[in-house]
N, C-alpha and C positions, 0 to 999 in steps of 0.2 A: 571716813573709812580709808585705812591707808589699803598698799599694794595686795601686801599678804590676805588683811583680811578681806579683799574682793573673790581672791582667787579661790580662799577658802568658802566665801558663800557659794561661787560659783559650781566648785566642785561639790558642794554638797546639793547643789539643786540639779545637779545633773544627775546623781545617785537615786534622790527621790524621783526622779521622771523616770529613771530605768526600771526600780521597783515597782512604782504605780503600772508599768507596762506589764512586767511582769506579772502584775496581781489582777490587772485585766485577763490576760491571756489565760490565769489559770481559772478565772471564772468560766469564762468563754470554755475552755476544756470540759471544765464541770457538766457546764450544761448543753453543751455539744455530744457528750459521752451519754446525757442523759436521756435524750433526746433520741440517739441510735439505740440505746438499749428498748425505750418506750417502740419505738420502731419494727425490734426484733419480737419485743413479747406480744403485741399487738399483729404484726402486718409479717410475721415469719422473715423479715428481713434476712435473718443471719440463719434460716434455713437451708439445706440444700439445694433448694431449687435456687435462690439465691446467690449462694455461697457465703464466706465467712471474711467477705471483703470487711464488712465494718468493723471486724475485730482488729484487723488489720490496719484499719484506719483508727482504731481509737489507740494504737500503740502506738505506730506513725506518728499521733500525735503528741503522745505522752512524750515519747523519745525527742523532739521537738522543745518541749515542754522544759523538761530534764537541761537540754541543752541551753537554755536562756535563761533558766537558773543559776546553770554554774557559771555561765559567764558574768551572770551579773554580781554572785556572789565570795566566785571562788576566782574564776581568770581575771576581772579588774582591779582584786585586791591585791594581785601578786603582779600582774602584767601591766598596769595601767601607767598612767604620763610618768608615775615616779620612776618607773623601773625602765620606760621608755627614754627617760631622761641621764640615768644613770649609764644604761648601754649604749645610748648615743654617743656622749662622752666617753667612755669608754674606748668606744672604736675611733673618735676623731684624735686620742691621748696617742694610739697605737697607731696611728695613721701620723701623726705627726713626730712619732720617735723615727719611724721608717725614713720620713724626707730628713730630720736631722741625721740620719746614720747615712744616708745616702749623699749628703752635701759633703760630710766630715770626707768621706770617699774620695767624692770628685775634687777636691779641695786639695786631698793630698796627693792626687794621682797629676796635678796642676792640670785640669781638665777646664776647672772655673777656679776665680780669685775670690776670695771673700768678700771687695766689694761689691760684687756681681749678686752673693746670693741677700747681703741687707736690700740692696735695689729691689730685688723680687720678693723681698719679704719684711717690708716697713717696719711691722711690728715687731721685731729684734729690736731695732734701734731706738734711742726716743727722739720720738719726732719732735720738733718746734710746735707748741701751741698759740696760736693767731687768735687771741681773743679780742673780739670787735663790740663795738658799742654801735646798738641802731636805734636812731630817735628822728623823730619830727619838730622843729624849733622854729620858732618867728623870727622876725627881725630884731629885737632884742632877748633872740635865746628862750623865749615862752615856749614852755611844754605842755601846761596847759589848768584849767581851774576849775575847784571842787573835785578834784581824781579824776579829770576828763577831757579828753581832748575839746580843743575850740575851734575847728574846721573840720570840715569832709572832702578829703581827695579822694576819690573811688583808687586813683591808677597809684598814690601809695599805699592803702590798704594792698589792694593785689600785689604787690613788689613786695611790700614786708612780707607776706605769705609766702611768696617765692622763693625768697632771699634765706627765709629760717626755716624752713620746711624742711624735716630730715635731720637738724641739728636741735642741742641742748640750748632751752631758754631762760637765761637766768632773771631774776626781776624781784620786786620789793612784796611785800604781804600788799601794800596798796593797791600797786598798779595790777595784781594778780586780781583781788578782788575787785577789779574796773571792770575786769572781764566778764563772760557769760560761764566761762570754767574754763577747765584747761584746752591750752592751744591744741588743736589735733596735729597730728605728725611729727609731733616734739617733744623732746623732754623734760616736763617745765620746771624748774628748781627755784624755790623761794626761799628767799633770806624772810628771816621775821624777828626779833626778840624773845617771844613768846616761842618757850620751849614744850607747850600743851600743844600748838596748833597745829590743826589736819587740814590735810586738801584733797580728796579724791585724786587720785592718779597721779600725782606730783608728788617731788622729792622734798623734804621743808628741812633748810639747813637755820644756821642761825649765824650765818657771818658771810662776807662776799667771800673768805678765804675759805671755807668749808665747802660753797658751793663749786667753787673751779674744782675741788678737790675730790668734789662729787661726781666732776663732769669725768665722762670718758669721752668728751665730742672734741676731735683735736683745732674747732674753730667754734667755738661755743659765743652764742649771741645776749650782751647786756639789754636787758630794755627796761630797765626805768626801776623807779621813780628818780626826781632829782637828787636823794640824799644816795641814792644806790652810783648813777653816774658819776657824783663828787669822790667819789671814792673808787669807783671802776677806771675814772680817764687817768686816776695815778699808774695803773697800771698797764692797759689796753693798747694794741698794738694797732688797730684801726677803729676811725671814726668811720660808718656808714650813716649817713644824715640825709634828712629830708629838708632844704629849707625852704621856707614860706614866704614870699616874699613880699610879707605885710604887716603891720603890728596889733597886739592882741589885749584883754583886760587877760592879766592869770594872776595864780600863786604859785606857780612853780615854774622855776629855770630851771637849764641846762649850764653845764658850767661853761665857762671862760674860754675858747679854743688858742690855748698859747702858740703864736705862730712861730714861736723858738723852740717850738717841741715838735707841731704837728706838720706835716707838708701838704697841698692840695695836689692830689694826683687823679684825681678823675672826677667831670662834671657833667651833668646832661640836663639841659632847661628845658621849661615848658611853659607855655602861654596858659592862660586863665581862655579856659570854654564854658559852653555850656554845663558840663556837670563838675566846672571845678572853679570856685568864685575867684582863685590868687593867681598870679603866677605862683612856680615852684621850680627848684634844683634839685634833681638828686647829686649829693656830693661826695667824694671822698676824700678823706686823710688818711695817711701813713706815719707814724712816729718816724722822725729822722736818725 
């Protein structure tokens, strides 16, 4: 089920809980109204000795009534997220001709420079995108066999979490379906061949070049499979790597690290403990 159609279930199951309240409430009316009338013709309720409170309370409530009606029916179909979404924009469109007509001002009154207002405002300019590639490898480059990793670090799991958390994650139909579903906190985007196939919450391109092109994340993270890497480290500005410092049974590498392409500019080792059987590096490269 892709994007749209969730939002579309979602918004219709919220329509039906508001009606259903609705058609509670106007039961509840019914026989709340029916109940004061049995009241009045039995026990003189709405007598003078009484007074005519309960008429008062059955209109009370009708007007109540009336009032959850039209919002359910008439103020959500005109006021609701679309029209909220449309006047939101609206206003941030009209808010941001304001700062343009006000920079153009100060710009020509030599108040500030032009360089001053891209500095404060990134997005005029196009920024450099730093596309990195994060993986886990052995000593001879194993990433891992039958679609699955072949060790457990707990403190890389937690690092890759940290490290993509908040950014777009690009990856193969494979390595997506290794998964439990999509990564939370991220935008996961799958290359696949298969131009039929869905993924809950995730974007499904059909090439690495559709997917950058998908990305608006200006440091969007590779992760996998081998045939997705062989094709990402042609382009990729950093390697973020996990190395293992033992060798493994697999079928699938990592490619080649050309040390005439890549540079090592940051390293952080670690001993083999109790919950982690290898040593390990977190490492880094940088395209020279």
């Amino acid at each position: 089920m892709e994007k749209e159609q969730i939002e579309l279930y979602e918004k219709a199951r919220k329509r039906i809980k508001q009606k259903k309240r609705l058609y509670y409430h106007f039961i509840v009316f019914l026989i709340g109204s029916a109940f004061l009338i049995v009241l009045n013709i039995i026990f003189n309720v709405g007598s003078e000795k009484f007074g005519d409170w309960f008429k008062y309370a059955v209109a009370g409530w009708l007007l109540i009534w009336i009032f959850h009606f039209i919002n359910v029916f008439i103020t959500n179909k005109f006021f609701g997220k679309e029209w909220e979404q449309v006047e939101t924009e609206k206003l941030i469109n009209k808010h941001k001709k304001k700062i343009d007509k006000l920079e153009k001002k100060l710009i020509k009154t030599g108040i500030i420079s032009p360089n001053k207002t891209e500095a404060a405002n990134p997005e005029k300019k196009n920024l450099k995108r730093e596309v990195t590639i994060i993986a886990a490898l052995g000593k001879h480059r194993e990433l891992g066999k039958n679609n699955q990793l072949i060790w457990h670090l707990p403190n890389d799991l937690k690092r890759f979490k940290r490290v993509t958390s908040g950014h777009d994650v690009i990856m193969g139909r494979k390595t997506y379906e290794s998964l439990k579903g999509p990564l939370p906190s991220r935008t996961n985007i799958i290359i696949t061949r298969n131009k039929d196939y869905k993924a809950p919450l995730c974007v499904v391109v059909n090439s690495l070049e559709e997917a950058l092109n998908q990305s608006g994340d200006p440091n969007p993270y590779i992760l996998g499979g081998a045939q997705i890497y062989a094709e990402a480290i042609q382009i990729a500005d950093k390697l973020d790597l996990t190395l293992v410092d033992a060798s493994f049974e697999a079928d699938a590498f990592f490619p080649e690290i050309n040390s005439k392409i890549w540079k090592e500019t940051k390293r952080e080792d670690h001993k083999a403990d109790e919950n982690h059987d290898f040593n390990y590096s977190f490492v880094e490269y940088k395209k020279k």
